[in-house]
PDBQT receptor file of N, H, CA, C and O in Angstrom, charges set to zero:
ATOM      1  N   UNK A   1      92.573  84.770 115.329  1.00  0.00    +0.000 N 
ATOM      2  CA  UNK A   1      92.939  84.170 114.065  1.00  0.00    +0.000 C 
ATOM      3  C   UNK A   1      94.418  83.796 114.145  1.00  0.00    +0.000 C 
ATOM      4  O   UNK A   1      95.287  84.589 114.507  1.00  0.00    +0.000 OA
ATOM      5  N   UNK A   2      94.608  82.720 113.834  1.00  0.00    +0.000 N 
ATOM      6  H   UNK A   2      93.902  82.076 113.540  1.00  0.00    +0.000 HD
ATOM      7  CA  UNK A   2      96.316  82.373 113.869  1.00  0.00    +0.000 C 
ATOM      8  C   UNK A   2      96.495  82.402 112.490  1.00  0.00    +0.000 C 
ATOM      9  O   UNK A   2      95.718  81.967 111.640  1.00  0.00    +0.000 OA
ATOM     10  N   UNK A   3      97.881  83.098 112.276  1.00  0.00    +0.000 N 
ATOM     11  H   UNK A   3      98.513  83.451 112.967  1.00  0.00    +0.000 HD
ATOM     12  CA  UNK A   3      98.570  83.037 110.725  1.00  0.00    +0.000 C 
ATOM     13  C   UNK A   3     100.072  82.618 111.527  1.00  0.00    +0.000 C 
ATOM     14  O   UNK A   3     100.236  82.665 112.746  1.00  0.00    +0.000 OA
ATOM     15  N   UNK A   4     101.112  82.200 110.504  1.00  0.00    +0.000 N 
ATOM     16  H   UNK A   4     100.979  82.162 109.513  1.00  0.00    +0.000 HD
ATOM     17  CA  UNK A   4     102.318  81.974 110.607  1.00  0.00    +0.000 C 
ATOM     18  C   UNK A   4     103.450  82.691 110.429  1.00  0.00    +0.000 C 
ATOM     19  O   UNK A   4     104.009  82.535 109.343  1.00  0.00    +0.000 OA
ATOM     20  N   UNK A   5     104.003  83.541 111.318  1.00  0.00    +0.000 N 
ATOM     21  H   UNK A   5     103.549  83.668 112.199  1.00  0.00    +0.000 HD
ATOM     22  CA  UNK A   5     104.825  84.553 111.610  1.00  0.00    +0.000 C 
ATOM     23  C   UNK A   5     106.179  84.215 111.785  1.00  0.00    +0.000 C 
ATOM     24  O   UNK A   5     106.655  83.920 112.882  1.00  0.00    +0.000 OA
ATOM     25  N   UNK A   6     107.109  84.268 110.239  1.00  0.00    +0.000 N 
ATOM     26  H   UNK A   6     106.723  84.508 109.348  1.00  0.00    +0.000 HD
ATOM     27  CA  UNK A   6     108.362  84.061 110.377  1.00  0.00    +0.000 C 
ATOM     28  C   UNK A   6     108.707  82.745 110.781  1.00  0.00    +0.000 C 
ATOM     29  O   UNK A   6     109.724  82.426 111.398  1.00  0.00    +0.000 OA
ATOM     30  N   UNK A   7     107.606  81.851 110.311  1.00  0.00    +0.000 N 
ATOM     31  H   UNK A   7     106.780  82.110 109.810  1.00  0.00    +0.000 HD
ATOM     32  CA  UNK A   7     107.769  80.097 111.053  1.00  0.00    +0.000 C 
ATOM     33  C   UNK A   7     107.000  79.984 111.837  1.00  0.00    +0.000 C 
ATOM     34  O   UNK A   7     106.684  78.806 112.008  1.00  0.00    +0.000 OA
ATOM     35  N   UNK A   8     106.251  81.020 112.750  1.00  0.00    +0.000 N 
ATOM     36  H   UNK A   8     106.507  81.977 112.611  1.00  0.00    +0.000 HD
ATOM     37  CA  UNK A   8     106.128  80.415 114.046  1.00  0.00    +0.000 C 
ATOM     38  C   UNK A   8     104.653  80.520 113.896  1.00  0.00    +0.000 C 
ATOM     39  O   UNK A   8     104.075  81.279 113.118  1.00  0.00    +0.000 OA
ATOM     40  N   UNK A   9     103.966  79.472 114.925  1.00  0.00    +0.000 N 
ATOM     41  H   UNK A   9     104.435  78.855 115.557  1.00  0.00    +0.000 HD
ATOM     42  CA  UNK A   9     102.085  80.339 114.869  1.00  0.00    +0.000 C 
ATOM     43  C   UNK A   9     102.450  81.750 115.617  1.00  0.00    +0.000 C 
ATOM     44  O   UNK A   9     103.432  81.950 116.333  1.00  0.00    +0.000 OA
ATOM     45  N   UNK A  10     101.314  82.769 115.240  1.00  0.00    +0.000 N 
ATOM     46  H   UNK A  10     100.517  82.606 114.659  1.00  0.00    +0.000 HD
ATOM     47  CA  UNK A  10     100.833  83.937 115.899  1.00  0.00    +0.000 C 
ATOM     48  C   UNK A  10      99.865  84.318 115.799  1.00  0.00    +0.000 C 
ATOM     49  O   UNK A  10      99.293  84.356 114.709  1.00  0.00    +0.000 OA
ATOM     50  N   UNK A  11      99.290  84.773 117.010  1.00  0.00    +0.000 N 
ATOM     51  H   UNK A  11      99.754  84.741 117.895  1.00  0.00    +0.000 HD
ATOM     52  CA  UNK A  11      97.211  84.667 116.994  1.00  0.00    +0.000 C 
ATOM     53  C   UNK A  11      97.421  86.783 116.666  1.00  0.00    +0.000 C 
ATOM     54  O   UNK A  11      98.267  87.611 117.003  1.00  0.00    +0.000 OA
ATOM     55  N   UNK A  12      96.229  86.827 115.929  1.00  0.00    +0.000 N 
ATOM     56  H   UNK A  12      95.542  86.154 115.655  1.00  0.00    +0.000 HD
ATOM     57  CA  UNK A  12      96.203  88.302 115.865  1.00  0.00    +0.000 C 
ATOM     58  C   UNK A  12      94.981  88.610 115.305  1.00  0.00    +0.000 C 
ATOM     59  O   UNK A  12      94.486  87.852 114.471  1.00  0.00    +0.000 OA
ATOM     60  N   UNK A  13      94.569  89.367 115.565  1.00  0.00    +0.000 N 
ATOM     61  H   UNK A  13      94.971  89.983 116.242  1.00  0.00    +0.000 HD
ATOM     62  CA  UNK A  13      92.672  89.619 115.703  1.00  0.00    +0.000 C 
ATOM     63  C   UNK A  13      92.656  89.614 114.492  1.00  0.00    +0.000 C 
ATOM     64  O   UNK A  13      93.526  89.848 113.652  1.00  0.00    +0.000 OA
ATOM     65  N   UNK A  14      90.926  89.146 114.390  1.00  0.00    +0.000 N 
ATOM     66  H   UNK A  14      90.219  88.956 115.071  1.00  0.00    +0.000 HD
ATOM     67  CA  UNK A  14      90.099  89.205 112.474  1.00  0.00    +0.000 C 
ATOM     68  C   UNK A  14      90.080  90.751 112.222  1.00  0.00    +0.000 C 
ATOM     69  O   UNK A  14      89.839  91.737 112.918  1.00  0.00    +0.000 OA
ATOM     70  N   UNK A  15      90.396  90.553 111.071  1.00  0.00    +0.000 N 
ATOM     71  H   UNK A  15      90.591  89.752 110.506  1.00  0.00    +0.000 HD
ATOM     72  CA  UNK A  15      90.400  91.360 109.832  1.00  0.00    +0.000 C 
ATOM     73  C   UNK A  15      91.810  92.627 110.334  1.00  0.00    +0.000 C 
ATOM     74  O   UNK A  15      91.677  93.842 110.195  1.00  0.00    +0.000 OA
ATOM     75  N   UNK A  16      92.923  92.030 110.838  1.00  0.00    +0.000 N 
ATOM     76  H   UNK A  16      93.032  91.042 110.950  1.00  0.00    +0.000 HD
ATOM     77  CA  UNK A  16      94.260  92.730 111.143  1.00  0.00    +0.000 C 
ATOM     78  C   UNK A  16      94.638  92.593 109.674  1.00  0.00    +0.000 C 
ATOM     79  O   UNK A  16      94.738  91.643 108.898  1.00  0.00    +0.000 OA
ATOM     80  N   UNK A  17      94.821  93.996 109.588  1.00  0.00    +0.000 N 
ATOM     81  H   UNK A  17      94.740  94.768 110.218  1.00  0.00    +0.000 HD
ATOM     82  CA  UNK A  17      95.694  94.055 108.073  1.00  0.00    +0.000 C 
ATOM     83  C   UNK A  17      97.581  94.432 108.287  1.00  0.00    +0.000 C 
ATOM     84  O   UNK A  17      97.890  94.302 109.472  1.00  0.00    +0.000 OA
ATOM     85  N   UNK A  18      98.467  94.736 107.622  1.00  0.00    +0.000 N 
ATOM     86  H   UNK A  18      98.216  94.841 106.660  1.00  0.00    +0.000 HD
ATOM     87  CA  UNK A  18      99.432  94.480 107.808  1.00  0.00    +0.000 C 
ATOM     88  C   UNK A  18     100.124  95.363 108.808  1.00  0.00    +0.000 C 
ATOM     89  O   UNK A  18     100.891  94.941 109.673  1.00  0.00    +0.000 OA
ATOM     90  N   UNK A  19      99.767  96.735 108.608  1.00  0.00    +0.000 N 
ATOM     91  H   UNK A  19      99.144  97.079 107.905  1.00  0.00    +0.000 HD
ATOM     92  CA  UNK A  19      99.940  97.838 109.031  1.00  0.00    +0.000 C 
ATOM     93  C   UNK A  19     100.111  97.791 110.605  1.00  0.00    +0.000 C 
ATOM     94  O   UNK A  19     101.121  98.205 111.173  1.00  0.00    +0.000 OA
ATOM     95  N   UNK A  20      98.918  97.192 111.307  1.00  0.00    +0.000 N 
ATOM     96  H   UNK A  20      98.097  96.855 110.846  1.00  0.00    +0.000 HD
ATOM     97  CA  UNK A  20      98.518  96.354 112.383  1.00  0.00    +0.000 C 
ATOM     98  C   UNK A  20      99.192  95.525 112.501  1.00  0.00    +0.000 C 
ATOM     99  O   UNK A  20      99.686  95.645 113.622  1.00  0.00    +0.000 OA
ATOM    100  N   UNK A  21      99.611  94.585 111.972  1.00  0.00    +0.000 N 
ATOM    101  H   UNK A  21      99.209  94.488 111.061  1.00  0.00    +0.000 HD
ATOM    102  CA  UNK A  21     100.494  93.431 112.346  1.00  0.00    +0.000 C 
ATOM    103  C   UNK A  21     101.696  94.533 112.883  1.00  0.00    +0.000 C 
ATOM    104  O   UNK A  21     101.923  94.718 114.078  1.00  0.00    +0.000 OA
ATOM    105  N   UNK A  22     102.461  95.267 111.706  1.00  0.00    +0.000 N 
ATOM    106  H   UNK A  22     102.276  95.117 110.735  1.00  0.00    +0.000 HD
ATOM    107  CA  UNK A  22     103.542  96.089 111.417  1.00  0.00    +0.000 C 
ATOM    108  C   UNK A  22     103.419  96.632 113.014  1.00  0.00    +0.000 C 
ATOM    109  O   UNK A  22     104.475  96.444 113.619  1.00  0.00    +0.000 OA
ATOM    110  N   UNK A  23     102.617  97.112 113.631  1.00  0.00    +0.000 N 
ATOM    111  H   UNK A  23     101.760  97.265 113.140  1.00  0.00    +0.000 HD
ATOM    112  CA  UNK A  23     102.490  98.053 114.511  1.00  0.00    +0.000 C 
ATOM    113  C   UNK A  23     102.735  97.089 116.167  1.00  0.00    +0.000 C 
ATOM    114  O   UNK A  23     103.392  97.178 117.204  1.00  0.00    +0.000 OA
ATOM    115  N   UNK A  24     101.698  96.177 115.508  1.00  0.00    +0.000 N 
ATOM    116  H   UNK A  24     101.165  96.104 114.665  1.00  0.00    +0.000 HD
ATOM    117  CA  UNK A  24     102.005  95.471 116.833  1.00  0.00    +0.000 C 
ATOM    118  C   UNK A  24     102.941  94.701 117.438  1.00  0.00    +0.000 C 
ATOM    119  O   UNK A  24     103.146  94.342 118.598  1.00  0.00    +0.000 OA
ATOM    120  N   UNK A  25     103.621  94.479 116.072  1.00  0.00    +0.000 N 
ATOM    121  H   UNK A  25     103.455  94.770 115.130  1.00  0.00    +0.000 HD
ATOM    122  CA  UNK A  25     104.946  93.998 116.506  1.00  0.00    +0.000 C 
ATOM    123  C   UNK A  25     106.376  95.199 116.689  1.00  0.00    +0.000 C 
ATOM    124  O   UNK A  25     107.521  94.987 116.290  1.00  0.00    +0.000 OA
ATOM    125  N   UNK A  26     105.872  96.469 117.411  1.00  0.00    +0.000 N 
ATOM    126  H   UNK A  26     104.942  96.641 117.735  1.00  0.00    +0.000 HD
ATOM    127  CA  UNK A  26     106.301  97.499 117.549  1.00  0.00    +0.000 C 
ATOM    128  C   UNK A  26     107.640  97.612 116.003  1.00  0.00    +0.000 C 
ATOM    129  O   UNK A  26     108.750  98.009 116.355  1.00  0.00    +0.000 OA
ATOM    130  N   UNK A  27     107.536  97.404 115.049  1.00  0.00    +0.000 N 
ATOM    131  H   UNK A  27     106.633  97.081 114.763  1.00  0.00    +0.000 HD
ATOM    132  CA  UNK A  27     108.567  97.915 114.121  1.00  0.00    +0.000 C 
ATOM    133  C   UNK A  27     108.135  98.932 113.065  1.00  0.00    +0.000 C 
ATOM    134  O   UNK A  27     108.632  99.243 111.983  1.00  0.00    +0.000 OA
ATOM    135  N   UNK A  28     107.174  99.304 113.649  1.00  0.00    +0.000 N 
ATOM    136  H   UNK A  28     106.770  99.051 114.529  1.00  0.00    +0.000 HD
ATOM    137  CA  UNK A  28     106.478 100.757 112.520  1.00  0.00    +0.000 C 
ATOM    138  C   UNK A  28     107.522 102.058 112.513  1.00  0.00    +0.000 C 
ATOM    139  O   UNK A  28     107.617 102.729 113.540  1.00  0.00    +0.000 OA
ATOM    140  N   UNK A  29     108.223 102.365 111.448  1.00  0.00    +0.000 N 
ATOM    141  H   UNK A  29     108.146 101.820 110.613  1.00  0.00    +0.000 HD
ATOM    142  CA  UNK A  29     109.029 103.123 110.841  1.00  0.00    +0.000 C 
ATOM    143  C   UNK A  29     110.621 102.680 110.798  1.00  0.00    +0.000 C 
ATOM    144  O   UNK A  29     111.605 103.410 110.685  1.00  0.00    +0.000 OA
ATOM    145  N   UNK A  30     110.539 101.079 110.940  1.00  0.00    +0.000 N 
ATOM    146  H   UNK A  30     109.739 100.486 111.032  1.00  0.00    +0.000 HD
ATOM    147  CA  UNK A  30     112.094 100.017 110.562  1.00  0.00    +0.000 C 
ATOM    148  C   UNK A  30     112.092 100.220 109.049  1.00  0.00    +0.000 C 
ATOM    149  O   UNK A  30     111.382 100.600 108.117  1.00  0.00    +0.000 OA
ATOM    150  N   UNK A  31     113.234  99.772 109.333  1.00  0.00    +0.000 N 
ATOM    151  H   UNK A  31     113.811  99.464 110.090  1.00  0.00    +0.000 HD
ATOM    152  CA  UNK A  31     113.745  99.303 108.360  1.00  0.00    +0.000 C 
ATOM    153  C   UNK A  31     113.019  97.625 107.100  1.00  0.00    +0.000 C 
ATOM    154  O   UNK A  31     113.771  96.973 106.376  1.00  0.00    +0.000 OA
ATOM    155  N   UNK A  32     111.959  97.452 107.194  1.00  0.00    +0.000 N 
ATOM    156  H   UNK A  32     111.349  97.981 107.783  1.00  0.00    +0.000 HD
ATOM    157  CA  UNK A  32     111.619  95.963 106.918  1.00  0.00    +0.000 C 
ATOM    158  C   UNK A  32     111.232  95.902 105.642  1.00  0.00    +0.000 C 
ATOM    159  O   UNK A  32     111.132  96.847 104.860  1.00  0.00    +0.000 OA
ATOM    160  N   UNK A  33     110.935  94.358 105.375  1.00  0.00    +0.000 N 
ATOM    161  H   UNK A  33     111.016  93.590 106.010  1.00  0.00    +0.000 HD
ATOM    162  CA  UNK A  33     110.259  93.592 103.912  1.00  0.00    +0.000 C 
ATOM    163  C   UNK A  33     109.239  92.944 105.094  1.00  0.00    +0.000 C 
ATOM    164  O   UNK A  33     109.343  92.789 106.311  1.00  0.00    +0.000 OA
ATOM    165  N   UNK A  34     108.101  92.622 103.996  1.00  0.00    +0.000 N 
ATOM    166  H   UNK A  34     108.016  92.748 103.008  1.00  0.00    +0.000 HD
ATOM    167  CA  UNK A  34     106.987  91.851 104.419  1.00  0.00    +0.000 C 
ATOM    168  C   UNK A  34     106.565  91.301 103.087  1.00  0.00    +0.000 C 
ATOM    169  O   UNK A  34     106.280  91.718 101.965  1.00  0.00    +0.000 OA
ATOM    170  N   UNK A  35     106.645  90.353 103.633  1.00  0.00    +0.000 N 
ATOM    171  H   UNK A  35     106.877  90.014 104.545  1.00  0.00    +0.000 HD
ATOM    172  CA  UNK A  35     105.951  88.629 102.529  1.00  0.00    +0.000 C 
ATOM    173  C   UNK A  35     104.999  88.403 103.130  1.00  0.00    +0.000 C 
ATOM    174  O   UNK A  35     104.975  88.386 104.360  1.00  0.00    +0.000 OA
ATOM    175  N   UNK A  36     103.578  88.083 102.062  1.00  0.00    +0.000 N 
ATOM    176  H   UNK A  36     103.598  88.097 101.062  1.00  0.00    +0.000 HD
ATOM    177  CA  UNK A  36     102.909  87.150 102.655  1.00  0.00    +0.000 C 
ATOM    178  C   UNK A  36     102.335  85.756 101.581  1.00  0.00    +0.000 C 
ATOM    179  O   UNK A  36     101.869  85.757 100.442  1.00  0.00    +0.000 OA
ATOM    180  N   UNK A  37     102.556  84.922 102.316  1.00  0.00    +0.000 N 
ATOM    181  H   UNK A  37     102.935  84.921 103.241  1.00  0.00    +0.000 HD
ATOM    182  CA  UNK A  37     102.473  83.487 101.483  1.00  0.00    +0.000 C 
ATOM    183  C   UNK A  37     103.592  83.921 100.198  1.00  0.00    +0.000 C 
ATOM    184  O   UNK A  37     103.208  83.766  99.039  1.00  0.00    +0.000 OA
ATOM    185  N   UNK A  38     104.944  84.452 100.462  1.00  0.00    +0.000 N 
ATOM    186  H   UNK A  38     105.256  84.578 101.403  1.00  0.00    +0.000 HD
ATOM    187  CA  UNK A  38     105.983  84.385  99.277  1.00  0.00    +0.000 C 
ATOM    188  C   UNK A  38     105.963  85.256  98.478  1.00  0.00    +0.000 C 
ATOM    189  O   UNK A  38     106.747  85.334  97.532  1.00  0.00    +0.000 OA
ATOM    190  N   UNK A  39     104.568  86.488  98.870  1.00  0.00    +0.000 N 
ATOM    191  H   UNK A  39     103.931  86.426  99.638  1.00  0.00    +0.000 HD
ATOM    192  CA  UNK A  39     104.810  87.329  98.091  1.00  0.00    +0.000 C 
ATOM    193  C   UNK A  39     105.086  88.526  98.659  1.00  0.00    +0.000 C 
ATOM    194  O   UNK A  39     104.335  88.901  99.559  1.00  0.00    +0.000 OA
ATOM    195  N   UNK A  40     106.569  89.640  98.130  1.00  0.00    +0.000 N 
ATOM    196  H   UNK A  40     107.179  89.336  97.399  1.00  0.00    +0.000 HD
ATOM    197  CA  UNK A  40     106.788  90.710  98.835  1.00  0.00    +0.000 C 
ATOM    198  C   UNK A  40     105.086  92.119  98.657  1.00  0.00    +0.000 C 
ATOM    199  O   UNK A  40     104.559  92.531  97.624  1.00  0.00    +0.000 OA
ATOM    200  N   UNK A  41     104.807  92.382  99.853  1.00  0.00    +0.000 N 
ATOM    201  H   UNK A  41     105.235  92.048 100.692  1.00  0.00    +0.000 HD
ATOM    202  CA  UNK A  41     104.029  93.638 100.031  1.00  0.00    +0.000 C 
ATOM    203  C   UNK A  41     104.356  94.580 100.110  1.00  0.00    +0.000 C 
ATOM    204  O   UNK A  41     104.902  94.942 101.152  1.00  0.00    +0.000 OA
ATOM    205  N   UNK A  42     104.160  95.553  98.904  1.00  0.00    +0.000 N 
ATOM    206  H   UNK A  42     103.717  95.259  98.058  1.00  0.00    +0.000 HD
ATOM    207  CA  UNK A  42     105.099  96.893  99.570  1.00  0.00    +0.000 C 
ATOM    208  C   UNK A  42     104.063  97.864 100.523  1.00  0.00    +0.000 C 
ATOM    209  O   UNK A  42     102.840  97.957 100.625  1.00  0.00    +0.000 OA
ATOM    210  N   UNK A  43     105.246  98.542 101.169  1.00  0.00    +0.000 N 
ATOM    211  H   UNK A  43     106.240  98.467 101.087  1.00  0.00    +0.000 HD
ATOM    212  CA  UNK A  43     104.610  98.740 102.239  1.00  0.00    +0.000 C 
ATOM    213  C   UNK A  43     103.406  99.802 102.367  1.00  0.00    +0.000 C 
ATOM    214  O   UNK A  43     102.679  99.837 103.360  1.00  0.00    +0.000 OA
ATOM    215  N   UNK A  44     103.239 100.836 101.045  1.00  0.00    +0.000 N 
ATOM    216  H   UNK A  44     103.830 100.807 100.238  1.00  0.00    +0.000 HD
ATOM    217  CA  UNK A  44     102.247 101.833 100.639  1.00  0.00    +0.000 C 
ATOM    218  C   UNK A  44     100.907 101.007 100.407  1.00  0.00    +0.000 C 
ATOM    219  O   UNK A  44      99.871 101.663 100.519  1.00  0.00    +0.000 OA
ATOM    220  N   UNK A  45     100.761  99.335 100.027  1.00  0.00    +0.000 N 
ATOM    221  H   UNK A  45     101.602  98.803  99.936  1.00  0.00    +0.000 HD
ATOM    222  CA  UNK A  45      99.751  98.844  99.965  1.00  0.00    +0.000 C 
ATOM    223  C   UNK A  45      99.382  97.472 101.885  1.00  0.00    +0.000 C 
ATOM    224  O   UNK A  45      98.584  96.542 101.999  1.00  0.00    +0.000 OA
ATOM    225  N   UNK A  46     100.283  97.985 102.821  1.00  0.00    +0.000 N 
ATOM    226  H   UNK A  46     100.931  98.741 102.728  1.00  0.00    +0.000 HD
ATOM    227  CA  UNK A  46      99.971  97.166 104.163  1.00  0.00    +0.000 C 
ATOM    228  C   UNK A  46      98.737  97.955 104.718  1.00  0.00    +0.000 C 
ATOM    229  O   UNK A  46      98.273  97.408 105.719  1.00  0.00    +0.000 OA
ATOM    230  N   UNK A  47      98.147  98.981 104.374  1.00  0.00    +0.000 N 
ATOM    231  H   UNK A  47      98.523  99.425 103.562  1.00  0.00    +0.000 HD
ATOM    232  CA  UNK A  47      96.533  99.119 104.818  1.00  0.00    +0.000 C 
ATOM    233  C   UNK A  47      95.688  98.600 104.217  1.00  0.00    +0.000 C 
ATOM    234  O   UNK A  47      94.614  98.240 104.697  1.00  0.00    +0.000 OA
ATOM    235  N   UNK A  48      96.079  98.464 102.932  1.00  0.00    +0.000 N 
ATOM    236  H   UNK A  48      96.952  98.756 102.542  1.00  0.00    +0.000 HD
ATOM    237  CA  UNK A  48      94.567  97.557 102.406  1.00  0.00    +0.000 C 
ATOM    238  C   UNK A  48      94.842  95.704 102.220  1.00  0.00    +0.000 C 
ATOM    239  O   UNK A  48      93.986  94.893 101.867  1.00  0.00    +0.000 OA
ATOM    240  N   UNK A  49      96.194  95.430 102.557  1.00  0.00    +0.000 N 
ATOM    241  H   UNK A  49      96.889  96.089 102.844  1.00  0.00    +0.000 HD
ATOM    242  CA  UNK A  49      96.402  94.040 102.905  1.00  0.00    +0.000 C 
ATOM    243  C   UNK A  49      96.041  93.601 104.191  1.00  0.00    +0.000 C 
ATOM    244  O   UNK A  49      96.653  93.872 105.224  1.00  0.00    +0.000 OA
ATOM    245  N   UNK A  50      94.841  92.788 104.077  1.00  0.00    +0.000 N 
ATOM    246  H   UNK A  50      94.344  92.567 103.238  1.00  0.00    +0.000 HD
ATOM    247  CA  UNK A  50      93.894  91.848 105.380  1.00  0.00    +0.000 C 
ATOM    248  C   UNK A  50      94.256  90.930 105.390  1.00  0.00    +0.000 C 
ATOM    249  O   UNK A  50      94.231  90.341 104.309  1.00  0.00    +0.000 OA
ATOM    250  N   UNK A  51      94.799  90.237 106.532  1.00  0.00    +0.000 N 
ATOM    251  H   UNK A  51      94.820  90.715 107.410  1.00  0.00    +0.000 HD
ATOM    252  CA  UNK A  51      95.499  89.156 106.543  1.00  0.00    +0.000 C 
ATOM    253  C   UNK A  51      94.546  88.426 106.611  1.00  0.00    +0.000 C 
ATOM    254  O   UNK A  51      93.445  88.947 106.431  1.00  0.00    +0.000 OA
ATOM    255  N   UNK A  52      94.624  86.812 106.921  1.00  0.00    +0.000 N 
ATOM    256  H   UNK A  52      95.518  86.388 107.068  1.00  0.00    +0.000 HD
ATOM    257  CA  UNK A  52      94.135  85.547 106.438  1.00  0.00    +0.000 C 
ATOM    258  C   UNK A  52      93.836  84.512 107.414  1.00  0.00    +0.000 C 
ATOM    259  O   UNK A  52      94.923  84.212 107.909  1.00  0.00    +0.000 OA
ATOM    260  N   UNK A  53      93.049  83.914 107.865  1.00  0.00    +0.000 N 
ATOM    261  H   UNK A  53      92.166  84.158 107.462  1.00  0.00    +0.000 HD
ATOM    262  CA  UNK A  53      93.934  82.493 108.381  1.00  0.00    +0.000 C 
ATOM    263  C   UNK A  53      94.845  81.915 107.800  1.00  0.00    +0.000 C 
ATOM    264  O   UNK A  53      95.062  82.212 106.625  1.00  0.00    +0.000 OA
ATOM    265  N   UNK A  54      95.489  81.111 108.335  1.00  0.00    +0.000 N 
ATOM    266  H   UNK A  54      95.312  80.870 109.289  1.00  0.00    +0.000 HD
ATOM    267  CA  UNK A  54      96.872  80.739 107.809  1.00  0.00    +0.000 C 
ATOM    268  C   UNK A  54      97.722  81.242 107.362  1.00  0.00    +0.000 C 
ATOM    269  O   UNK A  54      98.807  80.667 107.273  1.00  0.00    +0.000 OA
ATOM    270  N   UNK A  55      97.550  82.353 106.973  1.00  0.00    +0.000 N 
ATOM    271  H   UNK A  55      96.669  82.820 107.045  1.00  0.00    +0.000 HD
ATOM    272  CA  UNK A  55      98.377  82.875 106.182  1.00  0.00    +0.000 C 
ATOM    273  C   UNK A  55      99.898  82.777 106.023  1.00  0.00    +0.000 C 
ATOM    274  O   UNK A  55      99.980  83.227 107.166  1.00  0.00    +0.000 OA
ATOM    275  N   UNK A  56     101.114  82.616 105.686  1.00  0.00    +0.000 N 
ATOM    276  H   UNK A  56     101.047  82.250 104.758  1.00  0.00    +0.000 HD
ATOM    277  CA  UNK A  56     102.271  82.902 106.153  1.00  0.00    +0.000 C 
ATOM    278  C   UNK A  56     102.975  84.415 105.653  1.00  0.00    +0.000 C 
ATOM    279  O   UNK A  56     103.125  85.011 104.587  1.00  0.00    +0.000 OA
ATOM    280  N   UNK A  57     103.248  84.602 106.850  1.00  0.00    +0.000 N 
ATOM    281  H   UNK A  57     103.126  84.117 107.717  1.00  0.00    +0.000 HD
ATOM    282  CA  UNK A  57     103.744  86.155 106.381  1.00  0.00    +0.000 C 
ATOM    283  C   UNK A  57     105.180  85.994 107.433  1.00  0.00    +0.000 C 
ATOM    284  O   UNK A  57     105.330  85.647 108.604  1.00  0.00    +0.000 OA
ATOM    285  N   UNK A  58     106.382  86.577 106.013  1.00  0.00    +0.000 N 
ATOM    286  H   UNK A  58     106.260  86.860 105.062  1.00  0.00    +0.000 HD
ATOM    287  CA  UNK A  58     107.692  86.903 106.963  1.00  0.00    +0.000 C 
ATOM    288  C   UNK A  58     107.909  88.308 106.540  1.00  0.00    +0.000 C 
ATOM    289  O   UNK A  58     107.700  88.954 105.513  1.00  0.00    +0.000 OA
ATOM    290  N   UNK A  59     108.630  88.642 108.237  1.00  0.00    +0.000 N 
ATOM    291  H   UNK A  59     108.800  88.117 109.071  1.00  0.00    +0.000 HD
ATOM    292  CA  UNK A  59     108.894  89.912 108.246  1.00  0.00    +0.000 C 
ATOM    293  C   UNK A  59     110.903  90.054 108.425  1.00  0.00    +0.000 C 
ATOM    294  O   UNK A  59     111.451  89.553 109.407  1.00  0.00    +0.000 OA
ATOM    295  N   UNK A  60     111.645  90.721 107.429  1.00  0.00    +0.000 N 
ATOM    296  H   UNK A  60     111.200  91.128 106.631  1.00  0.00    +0.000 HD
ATOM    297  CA  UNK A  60     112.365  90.480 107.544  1.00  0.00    +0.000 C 
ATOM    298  C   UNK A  60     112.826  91.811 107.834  1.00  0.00    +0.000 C 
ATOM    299  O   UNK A  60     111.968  92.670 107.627  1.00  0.00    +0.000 OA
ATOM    300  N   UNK A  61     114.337  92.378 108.408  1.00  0.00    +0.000 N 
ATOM    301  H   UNK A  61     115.034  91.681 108.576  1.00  0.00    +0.000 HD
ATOM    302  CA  UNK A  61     114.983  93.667 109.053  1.00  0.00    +0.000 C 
ATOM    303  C   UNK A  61     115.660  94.146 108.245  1.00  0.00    +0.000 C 
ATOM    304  O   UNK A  61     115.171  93.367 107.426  1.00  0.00    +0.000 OA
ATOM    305  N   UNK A  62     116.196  94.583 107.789  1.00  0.00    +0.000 N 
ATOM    306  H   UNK A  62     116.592  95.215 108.454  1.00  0.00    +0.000 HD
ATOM    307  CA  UNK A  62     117.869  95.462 106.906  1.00  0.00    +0.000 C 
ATOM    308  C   UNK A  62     118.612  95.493 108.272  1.00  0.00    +0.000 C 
ATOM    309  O   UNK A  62     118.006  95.851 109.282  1.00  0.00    +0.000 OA
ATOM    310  N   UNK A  63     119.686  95.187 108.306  1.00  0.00    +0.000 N 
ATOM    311  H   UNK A  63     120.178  94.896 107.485  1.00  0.00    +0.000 HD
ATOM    312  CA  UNK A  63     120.606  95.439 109.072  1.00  0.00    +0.000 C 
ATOM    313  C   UNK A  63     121.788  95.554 108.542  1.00  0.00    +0.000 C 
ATOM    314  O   UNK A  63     122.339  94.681 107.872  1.00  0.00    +0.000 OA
ATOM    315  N   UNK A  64     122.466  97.190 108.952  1.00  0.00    +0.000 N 
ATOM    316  H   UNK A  64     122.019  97.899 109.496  1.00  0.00    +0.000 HD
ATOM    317  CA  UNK A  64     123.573  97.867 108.392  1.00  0.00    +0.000 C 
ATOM    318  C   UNK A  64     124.852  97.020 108.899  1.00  0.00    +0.000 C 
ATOM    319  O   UNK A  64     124.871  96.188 109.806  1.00  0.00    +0.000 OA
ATOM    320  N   UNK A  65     125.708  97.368 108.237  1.00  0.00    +0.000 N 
ATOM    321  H   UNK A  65     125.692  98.044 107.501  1.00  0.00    +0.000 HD
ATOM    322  CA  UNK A  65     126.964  97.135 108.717  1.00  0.00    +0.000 C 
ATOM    323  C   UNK A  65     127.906  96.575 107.040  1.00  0.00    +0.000 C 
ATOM    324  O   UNK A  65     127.494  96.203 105.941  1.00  0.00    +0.000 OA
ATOM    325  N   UNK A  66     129.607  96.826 107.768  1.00  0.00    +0.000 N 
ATOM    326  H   UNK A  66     129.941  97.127 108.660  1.00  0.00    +0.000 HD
ATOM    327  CA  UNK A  66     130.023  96.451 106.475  1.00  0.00    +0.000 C 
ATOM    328  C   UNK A  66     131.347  95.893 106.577  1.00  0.00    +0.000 C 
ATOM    329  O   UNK A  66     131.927  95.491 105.568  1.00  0.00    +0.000 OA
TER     330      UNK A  66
């Protein structure tokens, strides 16, 4: 299934919910936000969010500094 990852295509198996995405893009226990199609997901509900075709989902970092 391709959805749109931060702009870009990215293929990621049917019925990957976020958690899975979260994981496979090794950042499970970052710092992050996750949008999908513009809307923020918090992250206590990325197991029962199933991603989509097409979907667009951005994943964004916190990064410290000051």
């Amino acid at each position: 299934m391709e959805i749109e990852l931060n702009g870009k295509s990215f293929q990621c198996i049917d019925s990957q919910n976020l958690a899975q995405l979260v994981d496979a893009l090794e950042l499970t226990g970052k710092a992050i936000a996750v949008a999908v199609n513009r809307q923020v997901v918090q992250s206590q509900y990325w197991e029962q969010h199933v991603l989509q075709a097409r979907d667009k989902v951005d994943v964004v970092r916190a990064i410290g500094g000051g």
